[in-house]
VMD Tcl script that builds the backbone (N, CA, C; Angstrom):
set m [mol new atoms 264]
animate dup $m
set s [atomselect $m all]
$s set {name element resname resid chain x y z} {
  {N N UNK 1 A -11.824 43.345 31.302}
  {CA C UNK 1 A -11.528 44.143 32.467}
  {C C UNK 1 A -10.613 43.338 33.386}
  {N N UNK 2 A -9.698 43.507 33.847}
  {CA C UNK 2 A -8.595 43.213 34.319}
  {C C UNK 2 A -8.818 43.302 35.852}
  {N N UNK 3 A -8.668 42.655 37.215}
  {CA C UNK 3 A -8.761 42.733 38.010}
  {C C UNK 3 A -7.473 43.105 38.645}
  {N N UNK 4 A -7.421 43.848 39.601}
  {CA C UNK 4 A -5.943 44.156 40.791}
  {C C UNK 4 A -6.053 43.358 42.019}
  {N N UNK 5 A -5.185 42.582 41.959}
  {CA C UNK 5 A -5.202 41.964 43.258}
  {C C UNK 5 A -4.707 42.937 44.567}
  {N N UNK 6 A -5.267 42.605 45.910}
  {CA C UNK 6 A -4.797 43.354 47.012}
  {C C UNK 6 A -3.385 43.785 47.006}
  {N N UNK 7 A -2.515 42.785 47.306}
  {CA C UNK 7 A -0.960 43.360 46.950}
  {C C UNK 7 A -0.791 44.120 45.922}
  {N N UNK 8 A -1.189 44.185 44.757}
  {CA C UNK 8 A -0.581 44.969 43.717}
  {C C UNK 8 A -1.616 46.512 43.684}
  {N N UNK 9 A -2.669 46.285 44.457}
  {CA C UNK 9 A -3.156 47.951 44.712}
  {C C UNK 9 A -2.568 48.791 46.049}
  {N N UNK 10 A -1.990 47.380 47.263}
  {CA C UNK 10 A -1.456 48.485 48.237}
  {C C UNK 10 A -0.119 48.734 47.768}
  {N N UNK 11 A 0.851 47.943 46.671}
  {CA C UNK 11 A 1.520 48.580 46.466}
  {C C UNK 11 A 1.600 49.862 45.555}
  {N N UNK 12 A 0.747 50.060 44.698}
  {CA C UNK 12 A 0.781 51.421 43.638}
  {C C UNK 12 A -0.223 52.132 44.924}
  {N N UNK 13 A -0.796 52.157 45.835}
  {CA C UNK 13 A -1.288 53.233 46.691}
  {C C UNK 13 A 0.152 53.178 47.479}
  {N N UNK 14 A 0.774 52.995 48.130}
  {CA C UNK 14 A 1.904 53.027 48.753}
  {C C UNK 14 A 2.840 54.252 47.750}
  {N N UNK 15 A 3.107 54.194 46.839}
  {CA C UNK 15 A 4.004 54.705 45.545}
  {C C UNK 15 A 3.171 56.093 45.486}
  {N N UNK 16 A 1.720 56.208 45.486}
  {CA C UNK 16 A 1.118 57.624 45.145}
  {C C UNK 16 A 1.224 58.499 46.260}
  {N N UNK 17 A 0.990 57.853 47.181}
  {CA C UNK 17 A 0.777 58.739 48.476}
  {C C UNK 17 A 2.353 59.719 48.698}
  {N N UNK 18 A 2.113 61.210 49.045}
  {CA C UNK 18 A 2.983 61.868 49.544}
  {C C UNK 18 A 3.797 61.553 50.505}
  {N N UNK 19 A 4.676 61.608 51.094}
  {CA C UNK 19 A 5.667 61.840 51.970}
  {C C UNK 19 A 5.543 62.804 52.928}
  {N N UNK 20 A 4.812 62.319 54.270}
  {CA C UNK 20 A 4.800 63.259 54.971}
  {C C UNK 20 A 6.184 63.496 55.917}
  {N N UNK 21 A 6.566 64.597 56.303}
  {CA C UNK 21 A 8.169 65.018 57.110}
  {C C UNK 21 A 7.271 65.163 58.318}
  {N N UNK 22 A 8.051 64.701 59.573}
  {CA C UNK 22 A 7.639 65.238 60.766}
  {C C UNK 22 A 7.952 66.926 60.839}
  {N N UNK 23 A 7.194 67.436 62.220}
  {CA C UNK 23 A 7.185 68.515 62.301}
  {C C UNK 23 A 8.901 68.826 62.883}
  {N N UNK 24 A 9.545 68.287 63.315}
  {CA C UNK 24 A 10.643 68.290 63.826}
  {C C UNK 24 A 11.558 68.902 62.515}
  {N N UNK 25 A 11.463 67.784 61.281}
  {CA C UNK 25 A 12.498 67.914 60.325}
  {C C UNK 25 A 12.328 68.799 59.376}
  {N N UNK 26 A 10.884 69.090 59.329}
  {CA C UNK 26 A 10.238 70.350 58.553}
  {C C UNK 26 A 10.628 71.820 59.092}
  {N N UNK 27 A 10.807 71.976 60.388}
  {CA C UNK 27 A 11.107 73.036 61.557}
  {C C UNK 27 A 12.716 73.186 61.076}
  {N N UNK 28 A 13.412 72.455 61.158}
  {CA C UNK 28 A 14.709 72.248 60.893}
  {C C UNK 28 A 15.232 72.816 58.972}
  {N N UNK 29 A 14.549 71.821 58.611}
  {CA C UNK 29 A 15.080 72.244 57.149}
  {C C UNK 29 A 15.513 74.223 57.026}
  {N N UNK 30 A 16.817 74.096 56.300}
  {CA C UNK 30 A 16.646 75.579 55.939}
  {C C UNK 30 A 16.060 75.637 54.571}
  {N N UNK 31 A 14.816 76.422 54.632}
  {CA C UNK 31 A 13.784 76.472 53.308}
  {C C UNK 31 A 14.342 77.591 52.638}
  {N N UNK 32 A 14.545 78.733 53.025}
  {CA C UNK 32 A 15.712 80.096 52.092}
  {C C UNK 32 A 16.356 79.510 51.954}
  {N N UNK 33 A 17.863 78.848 52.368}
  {CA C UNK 33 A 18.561 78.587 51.758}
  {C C UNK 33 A 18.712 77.824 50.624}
  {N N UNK 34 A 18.058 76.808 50.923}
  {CA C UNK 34 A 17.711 76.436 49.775}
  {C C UNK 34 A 16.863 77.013 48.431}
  {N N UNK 35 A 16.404 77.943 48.492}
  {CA C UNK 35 A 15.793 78.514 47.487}
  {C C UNK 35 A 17.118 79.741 47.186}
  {N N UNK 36 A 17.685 80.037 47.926}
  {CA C UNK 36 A 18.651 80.902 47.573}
  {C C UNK 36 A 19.756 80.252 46.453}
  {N N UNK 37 A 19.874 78.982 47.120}
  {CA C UNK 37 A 20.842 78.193 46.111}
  {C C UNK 37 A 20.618 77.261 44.893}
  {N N UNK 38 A 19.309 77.119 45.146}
  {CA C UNK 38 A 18.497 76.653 43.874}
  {C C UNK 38 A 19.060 78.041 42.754}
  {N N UNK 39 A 18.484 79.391 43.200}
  {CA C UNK 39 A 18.752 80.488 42.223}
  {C C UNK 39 A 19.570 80.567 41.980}
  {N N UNK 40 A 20.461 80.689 42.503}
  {CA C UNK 40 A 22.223 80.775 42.343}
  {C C UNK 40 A 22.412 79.809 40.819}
  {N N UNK 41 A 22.011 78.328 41.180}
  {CA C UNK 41 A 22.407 77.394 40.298}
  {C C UNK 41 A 21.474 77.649 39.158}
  {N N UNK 42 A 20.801 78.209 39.315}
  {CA C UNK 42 A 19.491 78.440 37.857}
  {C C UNK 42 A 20.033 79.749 37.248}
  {N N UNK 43 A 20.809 80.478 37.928}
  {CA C UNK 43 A 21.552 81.654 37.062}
  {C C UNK 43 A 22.537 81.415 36.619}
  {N N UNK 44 A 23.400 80.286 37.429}
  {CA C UNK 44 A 24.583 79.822 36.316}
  {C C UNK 44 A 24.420 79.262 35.390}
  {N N UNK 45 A 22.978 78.500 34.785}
  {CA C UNK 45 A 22.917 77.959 33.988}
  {C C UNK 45 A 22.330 78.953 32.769}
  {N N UNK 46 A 22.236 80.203 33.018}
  {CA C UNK 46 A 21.716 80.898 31.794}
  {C C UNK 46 A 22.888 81.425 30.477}
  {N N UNK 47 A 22.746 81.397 29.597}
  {CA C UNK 47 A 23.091 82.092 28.759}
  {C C UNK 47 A 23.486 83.362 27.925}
  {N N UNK 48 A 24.261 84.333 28.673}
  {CA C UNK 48 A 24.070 85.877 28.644}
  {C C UNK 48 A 25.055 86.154 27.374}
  {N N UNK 49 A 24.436 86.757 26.367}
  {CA C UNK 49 A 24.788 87.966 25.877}
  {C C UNK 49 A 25.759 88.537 25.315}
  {N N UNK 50 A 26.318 88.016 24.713}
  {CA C UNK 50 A 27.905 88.907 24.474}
  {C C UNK 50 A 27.384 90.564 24.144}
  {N N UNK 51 A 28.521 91.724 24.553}
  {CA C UNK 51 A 28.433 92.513 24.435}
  {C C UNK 51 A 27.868 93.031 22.501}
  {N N UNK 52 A 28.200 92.508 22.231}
  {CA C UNK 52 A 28.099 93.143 20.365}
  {C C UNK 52 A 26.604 92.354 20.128}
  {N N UNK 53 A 26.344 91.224 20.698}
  {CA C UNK 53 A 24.555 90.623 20.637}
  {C C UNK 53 A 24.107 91.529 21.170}
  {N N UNK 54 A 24.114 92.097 22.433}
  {CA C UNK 54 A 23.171 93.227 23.266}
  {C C UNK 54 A 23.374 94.289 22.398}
  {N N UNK 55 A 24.069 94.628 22.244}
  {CA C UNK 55 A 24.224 96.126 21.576}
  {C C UNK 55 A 23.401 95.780 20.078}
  {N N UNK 56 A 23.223 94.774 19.019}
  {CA C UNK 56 A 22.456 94.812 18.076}
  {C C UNK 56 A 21.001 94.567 18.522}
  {N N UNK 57 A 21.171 93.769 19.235}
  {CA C UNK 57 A 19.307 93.532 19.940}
  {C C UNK 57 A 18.517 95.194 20.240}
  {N N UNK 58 A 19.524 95.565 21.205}
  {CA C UNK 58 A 19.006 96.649 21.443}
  {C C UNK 58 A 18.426 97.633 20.524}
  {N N UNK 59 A 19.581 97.911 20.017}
  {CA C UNK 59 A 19.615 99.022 18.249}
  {C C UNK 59 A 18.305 98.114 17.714}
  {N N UNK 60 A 17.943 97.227 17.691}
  {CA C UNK 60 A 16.391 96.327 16.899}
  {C C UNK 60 A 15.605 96.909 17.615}
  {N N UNK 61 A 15.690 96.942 18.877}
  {CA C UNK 61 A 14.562 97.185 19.642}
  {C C UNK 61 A 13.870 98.774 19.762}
  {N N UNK 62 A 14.955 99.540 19.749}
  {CA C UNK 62 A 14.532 101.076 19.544}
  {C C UNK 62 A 14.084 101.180 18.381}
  {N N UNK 63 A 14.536 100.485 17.140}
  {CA C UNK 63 A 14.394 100.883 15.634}
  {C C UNK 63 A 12.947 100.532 15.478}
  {N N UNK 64 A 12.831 99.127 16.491}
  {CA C UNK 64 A 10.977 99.040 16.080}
  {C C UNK 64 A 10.088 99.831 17.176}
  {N N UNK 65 A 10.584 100.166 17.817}
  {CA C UNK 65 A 10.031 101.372 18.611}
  {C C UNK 65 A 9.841 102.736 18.134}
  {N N UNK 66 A 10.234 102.947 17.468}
  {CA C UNK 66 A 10.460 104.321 16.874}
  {C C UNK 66 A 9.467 104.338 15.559}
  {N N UNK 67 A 9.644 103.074 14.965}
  {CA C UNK 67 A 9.081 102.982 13.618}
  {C C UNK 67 A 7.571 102.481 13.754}
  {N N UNK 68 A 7.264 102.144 15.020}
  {CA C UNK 68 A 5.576 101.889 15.470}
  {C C UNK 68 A 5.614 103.137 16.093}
  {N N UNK 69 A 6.099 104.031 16.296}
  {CA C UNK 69 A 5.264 105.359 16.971}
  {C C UNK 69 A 5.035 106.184 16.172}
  {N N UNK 70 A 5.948 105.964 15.278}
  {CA C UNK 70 A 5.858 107.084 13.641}
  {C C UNK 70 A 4.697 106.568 13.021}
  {N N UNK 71 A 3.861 105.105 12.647}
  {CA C UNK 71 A 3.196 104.802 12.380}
  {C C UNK 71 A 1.378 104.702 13.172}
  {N N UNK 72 A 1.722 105.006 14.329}
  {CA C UNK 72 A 0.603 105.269 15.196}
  {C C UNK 72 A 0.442 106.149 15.316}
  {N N UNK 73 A 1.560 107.200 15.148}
  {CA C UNK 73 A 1.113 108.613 14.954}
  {C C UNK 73 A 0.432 108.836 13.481}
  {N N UNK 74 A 1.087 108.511 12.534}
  {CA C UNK 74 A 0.797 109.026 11.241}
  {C C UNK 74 A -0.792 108.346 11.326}
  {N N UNK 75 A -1.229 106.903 11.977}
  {CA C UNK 75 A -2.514 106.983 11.863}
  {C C UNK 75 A -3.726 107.798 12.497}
  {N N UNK 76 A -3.026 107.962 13.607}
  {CA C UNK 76 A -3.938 108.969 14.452}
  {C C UNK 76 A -4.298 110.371 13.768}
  {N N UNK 77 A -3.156 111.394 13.055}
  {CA C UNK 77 A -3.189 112.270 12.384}
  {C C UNK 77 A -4.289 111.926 11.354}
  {N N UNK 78 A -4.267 111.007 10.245}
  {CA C UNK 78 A -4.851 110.682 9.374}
  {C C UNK 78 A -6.491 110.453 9.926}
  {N N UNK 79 A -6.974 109.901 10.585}
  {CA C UNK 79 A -8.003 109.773 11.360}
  {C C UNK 79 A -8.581 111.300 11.904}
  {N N UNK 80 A -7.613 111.287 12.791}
  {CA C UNK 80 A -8.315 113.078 13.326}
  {C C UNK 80 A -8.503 113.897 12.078}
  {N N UNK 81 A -7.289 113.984 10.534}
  {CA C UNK 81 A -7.898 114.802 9.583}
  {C C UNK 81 A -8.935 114.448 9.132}
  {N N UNK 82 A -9.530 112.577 9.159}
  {CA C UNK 82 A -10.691 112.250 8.479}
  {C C UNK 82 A -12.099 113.059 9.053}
  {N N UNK 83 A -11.702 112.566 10.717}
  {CA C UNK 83 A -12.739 113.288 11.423}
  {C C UNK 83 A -13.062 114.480 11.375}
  {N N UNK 84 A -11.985 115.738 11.329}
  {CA C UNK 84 A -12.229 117.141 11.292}
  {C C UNK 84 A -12.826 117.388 9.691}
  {N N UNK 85 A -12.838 116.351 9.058}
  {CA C UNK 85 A -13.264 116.896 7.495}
  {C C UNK 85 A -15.052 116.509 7.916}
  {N N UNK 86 A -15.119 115.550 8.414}
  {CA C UNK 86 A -16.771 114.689 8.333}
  {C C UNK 86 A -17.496 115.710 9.458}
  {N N UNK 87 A -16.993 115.972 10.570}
  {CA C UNK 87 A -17.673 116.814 11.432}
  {C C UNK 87 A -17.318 118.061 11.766}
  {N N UNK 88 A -17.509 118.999 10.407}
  {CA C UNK 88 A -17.125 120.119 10.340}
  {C C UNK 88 A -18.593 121.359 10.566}
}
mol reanalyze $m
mol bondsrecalc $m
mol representation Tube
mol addrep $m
């Protein structure tokens, strides 16, 4: 077991402790703006889409839409005929 000497624990408590701002500079900061421009810079960094990617994504996306409703239907039908046969 290793002992910490005084100096080397007030310095790693020194290092953990938060940063408190006076109320002055906290009052001051513009906090929207900065979140406005944070977003700004987090949308330039995205990756959008070329027109002919969206347009095939999409066409995927209806095709499996369409093809799970045809299939949730056809089970539901199948079910309700099971049922109308058993509780007739």
């Amino acid at each position: 077991m290793a002992l910490i000497s005084p100096v080397e624990s007030s310095s790693v408590e020194s290092q953990t402790e938060p940063q408190v701002k006076s109320d002055e500079a906290a009052a001051t900061e513009p906090v929207k703006t900065g979140f406005v421009a944070d977003t700004v810079a987090e949308l330039r960094k995205v990756v959008w889409p070329s027109r002919q990617q969206l347009f095939g994504e999409s066409v995927a996306v209806i095709l499996m839409i369409t093809i799970s409703a045809f299939a949730i239907a056809a089970v539901d039908r199948f079910y309700g005929w099971g049922s109308s046969q058993v509780f007739r």
